[in-house]
C-alpha positions in Angstrom: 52.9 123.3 82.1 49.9 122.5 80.3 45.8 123.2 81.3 43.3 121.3 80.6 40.0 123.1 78.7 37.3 121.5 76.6 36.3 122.2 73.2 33.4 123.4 71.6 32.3 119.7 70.9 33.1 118.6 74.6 36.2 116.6 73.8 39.3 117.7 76.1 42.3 120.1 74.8 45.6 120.6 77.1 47.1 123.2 76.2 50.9 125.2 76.9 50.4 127.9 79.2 53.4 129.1 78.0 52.4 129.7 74.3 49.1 131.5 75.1 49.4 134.7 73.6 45.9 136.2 74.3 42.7 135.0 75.4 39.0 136.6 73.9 35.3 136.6 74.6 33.4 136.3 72.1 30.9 133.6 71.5 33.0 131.2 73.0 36.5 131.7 74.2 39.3 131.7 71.8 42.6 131.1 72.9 45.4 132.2 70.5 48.9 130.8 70.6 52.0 132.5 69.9 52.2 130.6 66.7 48.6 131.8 65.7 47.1 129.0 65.9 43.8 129.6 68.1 41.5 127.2 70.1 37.8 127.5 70.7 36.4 126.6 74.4 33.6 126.7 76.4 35.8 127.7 79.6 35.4 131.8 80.3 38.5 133.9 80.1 38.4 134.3 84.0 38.5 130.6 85.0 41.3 130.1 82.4 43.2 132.6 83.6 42.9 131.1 87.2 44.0 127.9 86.4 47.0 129.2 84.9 47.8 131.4 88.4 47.2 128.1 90.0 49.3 126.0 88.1 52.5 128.9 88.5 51.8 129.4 92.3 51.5 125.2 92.6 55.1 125.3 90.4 56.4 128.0 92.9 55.7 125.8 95.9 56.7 123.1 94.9 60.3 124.5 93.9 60.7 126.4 97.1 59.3 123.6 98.8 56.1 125.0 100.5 
């Protein structure tokens, strides 16, 4: 499952939910990955963090069939 978040320069970045290993404030959001690689975005922590409840809870549904 992947979310879609924009860069610093406005182009788009989808990115694993599954290989987020923690998400920081600071100027602008960085996203790190399990790998340590890390991604700057404009999105806030919070929002990022809902889309990736929605996405799971959508994926729950779906294979339960709600």
């Amino acid at each position: 499952m992947i979310v879609k978040l924009t860069r610093i320069d406005g182009s788009s970045l989808y990115i694993n939910i599954f290989q987020i290993e923690k998400v920081e404030k600071k100027t602008y959001t960085t996203i790190t990955m399990i790998n340590g690689i890390f991604y700057v975005v404009v999105e806030e922590p919070d929002y990022i963090n809902l889309k990736v409840k929605e996405l799971l809870i959508n994926s729950i549904r779906e294979a339960i069939g709600r």
